[in-house]
Predicted model as a PDB file, atoms N, CA, C, CB and O in Angstrom, pLDDT in the B-factor column:
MODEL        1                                                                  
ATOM      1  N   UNK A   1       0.856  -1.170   0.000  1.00 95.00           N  
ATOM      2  CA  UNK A   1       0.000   0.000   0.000  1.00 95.00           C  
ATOM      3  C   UNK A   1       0.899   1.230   0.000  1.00 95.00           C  
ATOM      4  CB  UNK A   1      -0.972   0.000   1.226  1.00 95.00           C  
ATOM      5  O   UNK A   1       1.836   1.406   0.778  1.00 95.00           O  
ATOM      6  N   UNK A   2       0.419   2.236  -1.171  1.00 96.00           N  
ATOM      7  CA  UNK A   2       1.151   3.443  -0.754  1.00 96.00           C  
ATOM      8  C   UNK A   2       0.395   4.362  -1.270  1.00 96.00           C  
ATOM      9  CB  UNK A   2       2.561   3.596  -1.162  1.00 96.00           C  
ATOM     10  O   UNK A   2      -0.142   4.183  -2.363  1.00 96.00           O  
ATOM     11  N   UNK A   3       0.213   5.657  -0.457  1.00 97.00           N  
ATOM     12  CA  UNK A   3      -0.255   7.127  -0.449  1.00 97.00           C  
ATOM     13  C   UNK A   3       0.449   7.946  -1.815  1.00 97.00           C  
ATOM     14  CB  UNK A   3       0.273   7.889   1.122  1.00 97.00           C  
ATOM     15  O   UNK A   3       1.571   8.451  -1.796  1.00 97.00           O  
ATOM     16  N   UNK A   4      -0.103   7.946  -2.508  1.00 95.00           N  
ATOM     17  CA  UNK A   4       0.175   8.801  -3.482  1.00 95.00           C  
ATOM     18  C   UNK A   4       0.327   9.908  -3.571  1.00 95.00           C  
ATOM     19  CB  UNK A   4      -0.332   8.761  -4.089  1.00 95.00           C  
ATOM     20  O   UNK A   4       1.225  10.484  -4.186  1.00 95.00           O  
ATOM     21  N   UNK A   5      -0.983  10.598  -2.655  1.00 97.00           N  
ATOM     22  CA  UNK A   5      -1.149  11.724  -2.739  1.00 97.00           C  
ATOM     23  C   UNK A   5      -2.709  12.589  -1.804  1.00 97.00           C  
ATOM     24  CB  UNK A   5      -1.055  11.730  -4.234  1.00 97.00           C  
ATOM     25  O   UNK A   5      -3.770  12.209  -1.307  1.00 97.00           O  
ATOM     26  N   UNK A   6      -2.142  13.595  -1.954  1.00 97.00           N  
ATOM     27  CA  UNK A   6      -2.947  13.229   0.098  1.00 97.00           C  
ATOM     28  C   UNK A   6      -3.640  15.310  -0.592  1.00 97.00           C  
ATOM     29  CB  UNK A   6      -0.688  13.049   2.761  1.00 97.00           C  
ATOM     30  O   UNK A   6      -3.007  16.165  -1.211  1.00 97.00           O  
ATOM     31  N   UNK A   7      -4.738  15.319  -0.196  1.00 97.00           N  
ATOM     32  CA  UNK A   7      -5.590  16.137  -0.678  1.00 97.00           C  
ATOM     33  C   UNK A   7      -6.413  16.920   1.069  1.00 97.00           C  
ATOM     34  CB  UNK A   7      -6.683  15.080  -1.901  1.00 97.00           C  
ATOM     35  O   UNK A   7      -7.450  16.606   1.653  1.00 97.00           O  
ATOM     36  N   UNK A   8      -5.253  18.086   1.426  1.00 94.00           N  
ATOM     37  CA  UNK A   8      -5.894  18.536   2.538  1.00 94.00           C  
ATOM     38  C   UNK A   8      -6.935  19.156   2.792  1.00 94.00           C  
ATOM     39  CB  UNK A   8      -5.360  19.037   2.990  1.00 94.00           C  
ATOM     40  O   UNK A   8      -7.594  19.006   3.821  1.00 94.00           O  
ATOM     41  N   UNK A   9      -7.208  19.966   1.821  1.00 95.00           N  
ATOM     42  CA  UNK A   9      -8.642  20.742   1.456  1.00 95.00           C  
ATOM     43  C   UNK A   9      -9.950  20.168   1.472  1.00 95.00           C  
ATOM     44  CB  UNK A   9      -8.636  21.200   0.168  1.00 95.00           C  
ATOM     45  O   UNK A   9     -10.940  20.843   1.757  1.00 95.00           O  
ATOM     46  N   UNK A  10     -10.005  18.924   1.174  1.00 96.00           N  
ATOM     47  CA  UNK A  10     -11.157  18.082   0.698  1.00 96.00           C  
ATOM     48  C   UNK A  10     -11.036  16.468   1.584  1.00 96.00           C  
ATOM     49  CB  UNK A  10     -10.995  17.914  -1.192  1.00 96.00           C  
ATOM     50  O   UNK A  10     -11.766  15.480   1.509  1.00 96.00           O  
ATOM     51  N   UNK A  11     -10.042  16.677   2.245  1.00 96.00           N  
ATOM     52  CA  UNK A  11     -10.033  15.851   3.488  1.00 96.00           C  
ATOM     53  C   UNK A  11      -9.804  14.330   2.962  1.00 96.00           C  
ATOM     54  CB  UNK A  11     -11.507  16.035   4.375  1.00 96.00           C  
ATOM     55  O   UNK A  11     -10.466  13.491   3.572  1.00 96.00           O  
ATOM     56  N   UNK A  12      -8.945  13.837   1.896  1.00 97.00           N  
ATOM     57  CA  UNK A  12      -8.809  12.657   1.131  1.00 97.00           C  
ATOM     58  C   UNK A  12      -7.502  12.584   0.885  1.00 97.00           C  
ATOM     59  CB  UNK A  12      -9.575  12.590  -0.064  1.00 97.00           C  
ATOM     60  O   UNK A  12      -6.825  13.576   1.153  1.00 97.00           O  
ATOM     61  N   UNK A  13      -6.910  11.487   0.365  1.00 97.00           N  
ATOM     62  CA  UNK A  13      -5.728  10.823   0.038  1.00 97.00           C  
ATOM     63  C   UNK A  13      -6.318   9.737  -1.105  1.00 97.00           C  
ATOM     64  CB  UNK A  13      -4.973  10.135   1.446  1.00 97.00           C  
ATOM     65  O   UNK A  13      -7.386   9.130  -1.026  1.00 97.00           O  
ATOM     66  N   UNK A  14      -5.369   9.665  -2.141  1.00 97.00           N  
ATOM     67  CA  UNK A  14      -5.173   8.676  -3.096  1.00 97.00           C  
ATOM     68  C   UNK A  14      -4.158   7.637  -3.263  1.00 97.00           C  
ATOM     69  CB  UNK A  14      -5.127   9.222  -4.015  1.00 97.00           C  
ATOM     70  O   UNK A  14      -3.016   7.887  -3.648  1.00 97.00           O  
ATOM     71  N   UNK A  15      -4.739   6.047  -2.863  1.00 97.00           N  
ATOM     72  CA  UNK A  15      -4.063   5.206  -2.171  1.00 97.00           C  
ATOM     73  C   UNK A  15      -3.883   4.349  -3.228  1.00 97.00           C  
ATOM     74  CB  UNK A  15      -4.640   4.702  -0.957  1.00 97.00           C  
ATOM     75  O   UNK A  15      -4.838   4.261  -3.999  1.00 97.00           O  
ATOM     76  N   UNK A  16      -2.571   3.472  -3.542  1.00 96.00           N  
ATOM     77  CA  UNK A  16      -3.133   2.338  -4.508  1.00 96.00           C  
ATOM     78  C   UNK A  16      -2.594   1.207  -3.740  1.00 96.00           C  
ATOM     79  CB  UNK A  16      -2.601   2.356  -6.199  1.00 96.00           C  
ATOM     80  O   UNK A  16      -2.029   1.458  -2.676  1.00 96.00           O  
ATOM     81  N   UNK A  17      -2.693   0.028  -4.135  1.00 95.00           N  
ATOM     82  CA  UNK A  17      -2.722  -1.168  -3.017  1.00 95.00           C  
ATOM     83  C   UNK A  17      -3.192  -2.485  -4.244  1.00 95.00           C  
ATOM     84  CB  UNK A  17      -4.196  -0.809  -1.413  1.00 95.00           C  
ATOM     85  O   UNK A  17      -4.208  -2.647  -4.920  1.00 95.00           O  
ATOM     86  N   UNK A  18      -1.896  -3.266  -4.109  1.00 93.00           N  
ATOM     87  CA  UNK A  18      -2.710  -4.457  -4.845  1.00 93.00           C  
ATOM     88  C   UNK A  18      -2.911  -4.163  -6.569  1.00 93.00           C  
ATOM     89  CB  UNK A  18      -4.386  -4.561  -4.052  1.00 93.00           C  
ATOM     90  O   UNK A  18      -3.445  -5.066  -7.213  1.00 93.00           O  
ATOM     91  N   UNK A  19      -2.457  -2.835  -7.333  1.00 94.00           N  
ATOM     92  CA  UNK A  19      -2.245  -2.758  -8.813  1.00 94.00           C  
ATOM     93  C   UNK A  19      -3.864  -1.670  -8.971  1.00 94.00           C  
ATOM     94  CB  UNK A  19      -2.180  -4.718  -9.776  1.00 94.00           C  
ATOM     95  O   UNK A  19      -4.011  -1.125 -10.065  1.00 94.00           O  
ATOM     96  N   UNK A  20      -4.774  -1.466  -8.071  1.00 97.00           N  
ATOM     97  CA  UNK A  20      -6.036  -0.595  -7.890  1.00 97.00           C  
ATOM     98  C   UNK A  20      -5.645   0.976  -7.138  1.00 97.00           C  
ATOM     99  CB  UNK A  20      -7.180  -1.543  -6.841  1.00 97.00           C  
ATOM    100  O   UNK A  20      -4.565   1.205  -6.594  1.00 97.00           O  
ATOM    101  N   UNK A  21      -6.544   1.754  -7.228  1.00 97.00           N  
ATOM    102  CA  UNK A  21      -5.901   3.163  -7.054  1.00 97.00           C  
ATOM    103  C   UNK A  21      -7.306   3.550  -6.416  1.00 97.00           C  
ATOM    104  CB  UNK A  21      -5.262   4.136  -8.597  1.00 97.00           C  
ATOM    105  O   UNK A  21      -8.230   3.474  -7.225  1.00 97.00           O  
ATOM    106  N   UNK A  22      -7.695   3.994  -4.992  1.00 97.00           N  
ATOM    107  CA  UNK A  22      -8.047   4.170  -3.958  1.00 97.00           C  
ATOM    108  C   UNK A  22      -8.498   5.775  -3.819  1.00 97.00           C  
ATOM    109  CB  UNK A  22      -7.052   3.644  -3.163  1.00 97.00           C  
ATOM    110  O   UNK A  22      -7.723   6.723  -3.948  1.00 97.00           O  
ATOM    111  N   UNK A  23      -9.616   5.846  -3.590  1.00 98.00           N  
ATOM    112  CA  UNK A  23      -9.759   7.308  -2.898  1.00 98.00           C  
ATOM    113  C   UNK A  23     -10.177   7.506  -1.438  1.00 98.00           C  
ATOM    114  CB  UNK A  23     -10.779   8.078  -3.634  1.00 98.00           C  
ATOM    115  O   UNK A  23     -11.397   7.666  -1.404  1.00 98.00           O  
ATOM    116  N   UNK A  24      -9.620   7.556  -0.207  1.00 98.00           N  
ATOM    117  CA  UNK A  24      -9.862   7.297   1.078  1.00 98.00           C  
ATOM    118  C   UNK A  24      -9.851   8.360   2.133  1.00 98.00           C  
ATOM    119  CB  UNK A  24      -9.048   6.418   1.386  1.00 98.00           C  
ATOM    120  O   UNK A  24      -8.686   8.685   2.362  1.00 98.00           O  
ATOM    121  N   UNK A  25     -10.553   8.899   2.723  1.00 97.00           N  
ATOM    122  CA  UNK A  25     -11.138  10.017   3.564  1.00 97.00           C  
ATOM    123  C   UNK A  25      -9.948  10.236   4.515  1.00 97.00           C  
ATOM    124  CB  UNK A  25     -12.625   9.626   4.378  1.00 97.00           C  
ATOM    125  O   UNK A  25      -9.473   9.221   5.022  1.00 97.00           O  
ATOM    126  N   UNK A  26      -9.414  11.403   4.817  1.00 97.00           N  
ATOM    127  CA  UNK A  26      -8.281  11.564   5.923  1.00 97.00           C  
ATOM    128  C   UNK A  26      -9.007  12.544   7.282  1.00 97.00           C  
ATOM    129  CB  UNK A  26      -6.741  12.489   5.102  1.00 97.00           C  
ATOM    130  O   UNK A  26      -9.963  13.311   7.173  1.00 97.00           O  
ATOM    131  N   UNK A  27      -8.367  12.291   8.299  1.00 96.00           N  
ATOM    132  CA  UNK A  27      -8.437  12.978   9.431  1.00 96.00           C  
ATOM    133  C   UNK A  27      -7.532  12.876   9.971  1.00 96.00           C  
ATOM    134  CB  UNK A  27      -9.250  12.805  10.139  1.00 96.00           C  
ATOM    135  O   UNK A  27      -6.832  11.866   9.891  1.00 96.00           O  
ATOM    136  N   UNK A  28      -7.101  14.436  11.089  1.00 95.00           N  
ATOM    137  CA  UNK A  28      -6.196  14.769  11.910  1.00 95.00           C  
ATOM    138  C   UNK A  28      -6.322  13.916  13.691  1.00 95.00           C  
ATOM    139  CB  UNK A  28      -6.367  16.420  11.839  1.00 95.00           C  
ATOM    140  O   UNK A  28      -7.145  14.454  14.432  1.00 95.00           O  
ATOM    141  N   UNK A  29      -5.970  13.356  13.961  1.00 94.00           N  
ATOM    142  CA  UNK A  29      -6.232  13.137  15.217  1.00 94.00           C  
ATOM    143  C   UNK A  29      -4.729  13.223  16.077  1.00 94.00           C  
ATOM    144  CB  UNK A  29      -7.022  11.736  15.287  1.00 94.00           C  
ATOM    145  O   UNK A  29      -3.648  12.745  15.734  1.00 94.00           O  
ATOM    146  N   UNK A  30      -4.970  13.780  16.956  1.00 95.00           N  
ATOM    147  CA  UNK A  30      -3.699  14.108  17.829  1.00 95.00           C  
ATOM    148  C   UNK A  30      -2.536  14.935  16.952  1.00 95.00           C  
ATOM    149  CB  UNK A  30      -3.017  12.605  18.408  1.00 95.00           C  
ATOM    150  O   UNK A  30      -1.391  14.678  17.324  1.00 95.00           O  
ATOM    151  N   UNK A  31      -2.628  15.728  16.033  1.00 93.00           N  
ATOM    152  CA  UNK A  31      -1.885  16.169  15.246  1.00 93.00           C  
ATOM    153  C   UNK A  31      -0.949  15.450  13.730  1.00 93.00           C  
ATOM    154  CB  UNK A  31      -1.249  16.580  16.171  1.00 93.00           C  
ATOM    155  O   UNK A  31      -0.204  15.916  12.868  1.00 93.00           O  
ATOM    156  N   UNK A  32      -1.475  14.200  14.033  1.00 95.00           N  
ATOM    157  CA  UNK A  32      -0.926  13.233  12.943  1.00 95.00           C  
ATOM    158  C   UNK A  32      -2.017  13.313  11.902  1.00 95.00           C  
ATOM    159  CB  UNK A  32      -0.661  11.614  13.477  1.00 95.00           C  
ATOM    160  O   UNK A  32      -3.057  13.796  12.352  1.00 95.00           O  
ATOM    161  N   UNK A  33      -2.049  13.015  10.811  1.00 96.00           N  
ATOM    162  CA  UNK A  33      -3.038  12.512   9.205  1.00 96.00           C  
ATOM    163  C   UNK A  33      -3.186  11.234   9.223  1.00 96.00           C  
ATOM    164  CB  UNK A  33      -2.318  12.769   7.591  1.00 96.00           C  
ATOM    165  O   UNK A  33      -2.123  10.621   9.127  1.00 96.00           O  
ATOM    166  N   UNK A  34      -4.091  10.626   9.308  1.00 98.00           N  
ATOM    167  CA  UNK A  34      -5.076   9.311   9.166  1.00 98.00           C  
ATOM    168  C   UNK A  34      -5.386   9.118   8.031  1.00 98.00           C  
ATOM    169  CB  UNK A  34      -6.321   9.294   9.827  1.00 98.00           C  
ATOM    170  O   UNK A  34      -5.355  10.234   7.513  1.00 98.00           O  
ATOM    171  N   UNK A  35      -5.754   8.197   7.088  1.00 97.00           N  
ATOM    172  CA  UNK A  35      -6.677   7.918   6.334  1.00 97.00           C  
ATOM    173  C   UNK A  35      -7.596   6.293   6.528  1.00 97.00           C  
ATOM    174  CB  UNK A  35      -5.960   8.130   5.075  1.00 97.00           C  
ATOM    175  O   UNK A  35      -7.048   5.316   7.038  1.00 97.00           O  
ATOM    176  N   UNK A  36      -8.814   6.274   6.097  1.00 97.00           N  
ATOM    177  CA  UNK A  36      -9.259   5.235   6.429  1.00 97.00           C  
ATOM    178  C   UNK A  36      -9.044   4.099   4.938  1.00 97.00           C  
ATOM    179  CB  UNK A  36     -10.750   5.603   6.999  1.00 97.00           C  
ATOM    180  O   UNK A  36      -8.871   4.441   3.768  1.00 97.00           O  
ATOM    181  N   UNK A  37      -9.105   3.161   5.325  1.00 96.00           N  
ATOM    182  CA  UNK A  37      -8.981   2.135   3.753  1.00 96.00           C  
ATOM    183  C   UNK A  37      -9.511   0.387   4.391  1.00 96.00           C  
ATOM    184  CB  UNK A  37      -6.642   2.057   2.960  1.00 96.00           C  
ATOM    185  O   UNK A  37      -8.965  -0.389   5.175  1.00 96.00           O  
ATOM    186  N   UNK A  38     -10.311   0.340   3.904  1.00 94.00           N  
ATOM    187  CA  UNK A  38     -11.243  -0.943   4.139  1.00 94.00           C  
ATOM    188  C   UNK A  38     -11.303  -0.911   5.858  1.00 94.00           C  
ATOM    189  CB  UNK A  38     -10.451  -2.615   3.405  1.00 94.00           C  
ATOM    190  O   UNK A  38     -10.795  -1.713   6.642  1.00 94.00           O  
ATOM    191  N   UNK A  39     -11.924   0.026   6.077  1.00 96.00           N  
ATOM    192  CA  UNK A  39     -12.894  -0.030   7.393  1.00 96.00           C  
ATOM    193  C   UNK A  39     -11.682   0.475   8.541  1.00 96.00           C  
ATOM    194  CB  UNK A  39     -13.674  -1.913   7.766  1.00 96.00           C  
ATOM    195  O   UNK A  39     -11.906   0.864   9.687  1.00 96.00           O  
ATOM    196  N   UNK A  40     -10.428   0.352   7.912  1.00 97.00           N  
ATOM    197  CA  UNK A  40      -8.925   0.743   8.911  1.00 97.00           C  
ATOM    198  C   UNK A  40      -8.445   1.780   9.233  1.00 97.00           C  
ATOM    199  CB  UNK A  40      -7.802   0.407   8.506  1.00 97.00           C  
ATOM    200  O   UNK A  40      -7.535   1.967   8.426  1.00 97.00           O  
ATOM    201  N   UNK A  41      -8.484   2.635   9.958  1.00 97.00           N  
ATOM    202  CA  UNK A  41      -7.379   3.789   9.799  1.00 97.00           C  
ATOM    203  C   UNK A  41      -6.075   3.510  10.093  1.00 97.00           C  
ATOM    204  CB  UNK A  41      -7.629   4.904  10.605  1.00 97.00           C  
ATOM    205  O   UNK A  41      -5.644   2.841  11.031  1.00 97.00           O  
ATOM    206  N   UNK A  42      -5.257   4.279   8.900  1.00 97.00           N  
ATOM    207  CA  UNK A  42      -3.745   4.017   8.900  1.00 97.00           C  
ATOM    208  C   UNK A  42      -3.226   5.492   9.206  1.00 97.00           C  
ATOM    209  CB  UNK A  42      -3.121   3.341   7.355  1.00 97.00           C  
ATOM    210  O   UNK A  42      -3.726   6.601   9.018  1.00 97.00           O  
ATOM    211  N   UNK A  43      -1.950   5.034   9.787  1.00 97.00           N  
ATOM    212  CA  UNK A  43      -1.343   6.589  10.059  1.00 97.00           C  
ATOM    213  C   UNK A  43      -0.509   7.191   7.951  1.00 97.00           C  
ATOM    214  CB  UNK A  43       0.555   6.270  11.896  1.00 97.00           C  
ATOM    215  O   UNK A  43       0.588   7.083   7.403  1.00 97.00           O  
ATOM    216  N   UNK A  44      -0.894   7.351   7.840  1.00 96.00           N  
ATOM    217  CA  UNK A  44       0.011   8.713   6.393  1.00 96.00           C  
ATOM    218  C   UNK A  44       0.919   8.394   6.195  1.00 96.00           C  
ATOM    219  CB  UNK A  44       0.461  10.319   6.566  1.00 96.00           C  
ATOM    220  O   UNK A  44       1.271   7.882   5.132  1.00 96.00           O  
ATOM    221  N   UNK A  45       1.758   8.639   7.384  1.00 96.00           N  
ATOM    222  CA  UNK A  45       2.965   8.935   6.708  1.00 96.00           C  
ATOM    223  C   UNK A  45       4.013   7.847   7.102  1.00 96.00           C  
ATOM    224  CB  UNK A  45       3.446  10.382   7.058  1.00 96.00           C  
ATOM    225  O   UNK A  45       5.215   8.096   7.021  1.00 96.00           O  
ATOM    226  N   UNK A  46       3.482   6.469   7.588  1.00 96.00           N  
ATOM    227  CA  UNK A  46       3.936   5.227   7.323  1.00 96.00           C  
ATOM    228  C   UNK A  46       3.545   4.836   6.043  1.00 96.00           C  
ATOM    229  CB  UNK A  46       3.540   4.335   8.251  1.00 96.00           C  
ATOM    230  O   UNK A  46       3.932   3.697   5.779  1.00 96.00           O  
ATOM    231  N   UNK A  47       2.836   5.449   5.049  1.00 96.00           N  
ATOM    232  CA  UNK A  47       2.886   4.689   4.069  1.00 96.00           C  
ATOM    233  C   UNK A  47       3.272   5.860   2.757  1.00 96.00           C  
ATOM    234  CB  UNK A  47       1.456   3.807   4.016  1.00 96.00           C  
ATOM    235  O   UNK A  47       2.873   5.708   1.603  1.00 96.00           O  
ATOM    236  N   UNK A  48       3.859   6.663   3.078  1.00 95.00           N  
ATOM    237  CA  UNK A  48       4.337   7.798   1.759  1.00 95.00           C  
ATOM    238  C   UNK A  48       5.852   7.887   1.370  1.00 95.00           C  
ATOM    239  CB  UNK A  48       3.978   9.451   2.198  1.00 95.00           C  
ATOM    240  O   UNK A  48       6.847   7.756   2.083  1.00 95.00           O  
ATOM    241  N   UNK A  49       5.774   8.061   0.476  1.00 92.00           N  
ATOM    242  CA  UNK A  49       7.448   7.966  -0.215  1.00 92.00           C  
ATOM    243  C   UNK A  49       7.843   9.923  -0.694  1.00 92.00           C  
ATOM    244  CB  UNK A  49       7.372   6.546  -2.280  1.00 92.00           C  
ATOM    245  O   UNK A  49       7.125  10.922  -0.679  1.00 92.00           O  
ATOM    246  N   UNK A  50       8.662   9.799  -0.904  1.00 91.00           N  
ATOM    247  CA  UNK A  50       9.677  10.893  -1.136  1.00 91.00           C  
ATOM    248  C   UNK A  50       9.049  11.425  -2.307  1.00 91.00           C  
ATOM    249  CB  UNK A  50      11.268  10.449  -1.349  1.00 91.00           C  
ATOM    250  O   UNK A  50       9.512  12.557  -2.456  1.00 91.00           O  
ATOM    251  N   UNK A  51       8.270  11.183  -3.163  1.00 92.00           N  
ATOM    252  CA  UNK A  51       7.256  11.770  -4.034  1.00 92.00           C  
ATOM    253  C   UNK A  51       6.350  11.800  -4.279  1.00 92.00           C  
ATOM    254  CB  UNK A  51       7.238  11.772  -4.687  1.00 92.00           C  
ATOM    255  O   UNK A  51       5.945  11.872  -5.439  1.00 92.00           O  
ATOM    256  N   UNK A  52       5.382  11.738  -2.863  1.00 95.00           N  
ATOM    257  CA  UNK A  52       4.339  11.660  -2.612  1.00 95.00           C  
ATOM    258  C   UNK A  52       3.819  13.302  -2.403  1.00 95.00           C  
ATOM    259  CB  UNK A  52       4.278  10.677  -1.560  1.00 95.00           C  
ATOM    260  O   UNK A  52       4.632  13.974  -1.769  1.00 95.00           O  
ATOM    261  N   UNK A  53       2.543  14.051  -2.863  1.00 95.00           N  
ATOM    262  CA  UNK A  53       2.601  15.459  -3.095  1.00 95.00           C  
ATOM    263  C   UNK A  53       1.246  15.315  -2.326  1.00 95.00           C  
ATOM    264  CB  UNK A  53       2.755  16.180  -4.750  1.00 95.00           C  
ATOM    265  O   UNK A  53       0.567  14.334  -2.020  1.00 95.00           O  
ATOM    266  N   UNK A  54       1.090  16.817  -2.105  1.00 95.00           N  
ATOM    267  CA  UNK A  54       0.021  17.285  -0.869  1.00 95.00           C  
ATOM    268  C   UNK A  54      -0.426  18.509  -1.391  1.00 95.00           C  
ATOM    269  CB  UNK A  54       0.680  17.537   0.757  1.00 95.00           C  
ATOM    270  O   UNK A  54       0.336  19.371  -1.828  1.00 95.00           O  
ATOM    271  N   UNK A  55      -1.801  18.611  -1.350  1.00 95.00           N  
ATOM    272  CA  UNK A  55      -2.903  20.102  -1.602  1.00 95.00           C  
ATOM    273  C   UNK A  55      -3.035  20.228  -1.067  1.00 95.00           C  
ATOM    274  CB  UNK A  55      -3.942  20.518  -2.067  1.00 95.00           C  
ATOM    275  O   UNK A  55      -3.510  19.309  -0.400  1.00 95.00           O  
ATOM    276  N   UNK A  56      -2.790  22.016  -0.201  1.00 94.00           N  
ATOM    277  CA  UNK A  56      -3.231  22.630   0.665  1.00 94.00           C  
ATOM    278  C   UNK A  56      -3.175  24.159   0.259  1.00 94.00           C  
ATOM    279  CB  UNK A  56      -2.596  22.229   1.790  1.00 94.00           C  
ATOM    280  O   UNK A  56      -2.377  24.757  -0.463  1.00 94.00           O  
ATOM    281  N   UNK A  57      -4.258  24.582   0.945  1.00 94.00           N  
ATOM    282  CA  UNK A  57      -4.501  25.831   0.763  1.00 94.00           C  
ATOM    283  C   UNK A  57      -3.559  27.193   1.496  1.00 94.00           C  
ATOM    284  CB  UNK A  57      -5.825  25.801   1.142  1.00 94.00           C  
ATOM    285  O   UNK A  57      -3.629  27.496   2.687  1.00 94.00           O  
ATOM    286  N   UNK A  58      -2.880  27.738   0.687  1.00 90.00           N  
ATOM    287  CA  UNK A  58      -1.826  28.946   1.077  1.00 90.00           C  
ATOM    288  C   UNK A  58      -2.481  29.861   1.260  1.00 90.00           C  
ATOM    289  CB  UNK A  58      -0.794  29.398   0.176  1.00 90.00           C  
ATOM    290  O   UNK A  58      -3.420  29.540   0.531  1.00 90.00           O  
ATOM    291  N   UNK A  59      -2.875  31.183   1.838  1.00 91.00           N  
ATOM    292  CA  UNK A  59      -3.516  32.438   1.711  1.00 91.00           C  
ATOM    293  C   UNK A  59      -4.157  32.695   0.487  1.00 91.00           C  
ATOM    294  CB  UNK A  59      -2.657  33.422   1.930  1.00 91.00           C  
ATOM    295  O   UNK A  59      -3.841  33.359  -0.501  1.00 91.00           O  
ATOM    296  N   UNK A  60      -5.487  31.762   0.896  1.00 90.00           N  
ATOM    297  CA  UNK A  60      -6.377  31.548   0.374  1.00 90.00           C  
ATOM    298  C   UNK A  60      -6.386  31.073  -1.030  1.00 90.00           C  
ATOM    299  CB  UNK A  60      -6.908  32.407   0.591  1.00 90.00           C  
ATOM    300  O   UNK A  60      -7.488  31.100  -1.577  1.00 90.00           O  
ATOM    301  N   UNK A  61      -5.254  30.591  -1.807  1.00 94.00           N  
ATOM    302  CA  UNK A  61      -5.039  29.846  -3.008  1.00 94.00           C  
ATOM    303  C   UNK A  61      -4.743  28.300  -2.329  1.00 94.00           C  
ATOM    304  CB  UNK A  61      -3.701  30.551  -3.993  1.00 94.00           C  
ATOM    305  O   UNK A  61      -4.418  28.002  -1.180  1.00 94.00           O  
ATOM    306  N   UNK A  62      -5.031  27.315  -3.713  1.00 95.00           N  
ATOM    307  CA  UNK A  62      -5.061  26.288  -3.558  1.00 95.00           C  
ATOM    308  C   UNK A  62      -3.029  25.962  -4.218  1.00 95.00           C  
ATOM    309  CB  UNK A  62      -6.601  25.708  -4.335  1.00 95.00           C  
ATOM    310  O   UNK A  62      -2.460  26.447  -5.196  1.00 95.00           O  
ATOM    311  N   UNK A  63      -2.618  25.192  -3.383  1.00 94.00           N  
ATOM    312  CA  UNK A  63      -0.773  25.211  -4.073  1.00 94.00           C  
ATOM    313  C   UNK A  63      -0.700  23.531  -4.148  1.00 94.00           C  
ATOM    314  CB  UNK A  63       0.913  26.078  -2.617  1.00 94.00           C  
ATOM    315  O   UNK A  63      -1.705  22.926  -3.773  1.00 94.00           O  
ATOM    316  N   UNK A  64       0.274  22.883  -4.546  1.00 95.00           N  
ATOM    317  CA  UNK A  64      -0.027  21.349  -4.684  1.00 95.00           C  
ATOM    318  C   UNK A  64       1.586  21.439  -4.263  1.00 95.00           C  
ATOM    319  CB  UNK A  64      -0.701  20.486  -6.417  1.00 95.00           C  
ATOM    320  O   UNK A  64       2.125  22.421  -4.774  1.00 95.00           O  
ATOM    321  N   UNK A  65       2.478  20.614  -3.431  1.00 93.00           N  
ATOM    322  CA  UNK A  65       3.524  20.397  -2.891  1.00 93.00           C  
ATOM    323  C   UNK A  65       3.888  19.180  -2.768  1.00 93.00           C  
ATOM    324  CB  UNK A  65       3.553  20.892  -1.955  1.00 93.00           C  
ATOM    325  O   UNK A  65       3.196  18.167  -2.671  1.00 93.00           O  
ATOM    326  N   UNK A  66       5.347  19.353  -2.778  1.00 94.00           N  
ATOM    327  CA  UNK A  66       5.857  17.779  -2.060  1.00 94.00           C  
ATOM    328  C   UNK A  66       5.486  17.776  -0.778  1.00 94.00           C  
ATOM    329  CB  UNK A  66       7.523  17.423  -2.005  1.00 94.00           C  
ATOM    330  O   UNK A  66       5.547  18.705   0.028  1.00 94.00           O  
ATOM    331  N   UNK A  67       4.928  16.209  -0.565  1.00 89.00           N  
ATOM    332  CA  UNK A  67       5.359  16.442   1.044  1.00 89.00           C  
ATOM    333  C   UNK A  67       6.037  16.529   1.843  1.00 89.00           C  
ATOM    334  CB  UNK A  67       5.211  16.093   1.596  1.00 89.00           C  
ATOM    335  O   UNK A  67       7.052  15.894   1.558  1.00 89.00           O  
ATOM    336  N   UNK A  68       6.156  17.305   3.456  1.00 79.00           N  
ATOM    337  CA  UNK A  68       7.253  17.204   3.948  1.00 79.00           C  
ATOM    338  C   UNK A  68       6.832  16.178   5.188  1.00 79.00           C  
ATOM    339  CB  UNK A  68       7.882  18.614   4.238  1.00 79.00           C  
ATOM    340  O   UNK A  68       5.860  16.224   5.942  1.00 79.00           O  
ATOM    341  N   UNK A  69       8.010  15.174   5.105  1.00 71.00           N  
ATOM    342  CA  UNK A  69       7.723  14.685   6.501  1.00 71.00           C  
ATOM    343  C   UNK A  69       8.071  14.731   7.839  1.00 71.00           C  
ATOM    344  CB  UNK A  69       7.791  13.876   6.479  1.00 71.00           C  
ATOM    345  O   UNK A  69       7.444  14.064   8.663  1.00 71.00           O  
TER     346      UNK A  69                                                      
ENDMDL                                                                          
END                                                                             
């Protein structure tokens, strides 16, 4: 399984797993990013690689980034 790409604005991540490509709901809990994937929540950023990119909103524009971990 790996995080492709993690969508902060709209509260989702794009997961693929198994050769299929995933759209899975994220939440903050305790300051970490969650996403859920078959009924599970996983922590993020055990499953993201070094070119894995992130949407979030800058003063008030939407910017698309690498992530940092």
């Amino acid at each position: 399984m790996l995080v492709l790409g993690i969508n902060r604005v709209l509260e989702w991540a794009q997961v693929t797993a198994g050769g299929r490509n995933y759209t899975c709901r994220t939440r903050e809990i305790g300051g970490k990013l969650f996403f859920r994937f078959k009924k599970h929540w996983y922590h993020a950023m055990d499953f993201t690689s070094e070119l894995t990119t992130e949407l979030v909103s800058k003063d008030g524009e939407i910017v698309s980034r690498m992530l940092k971990k």
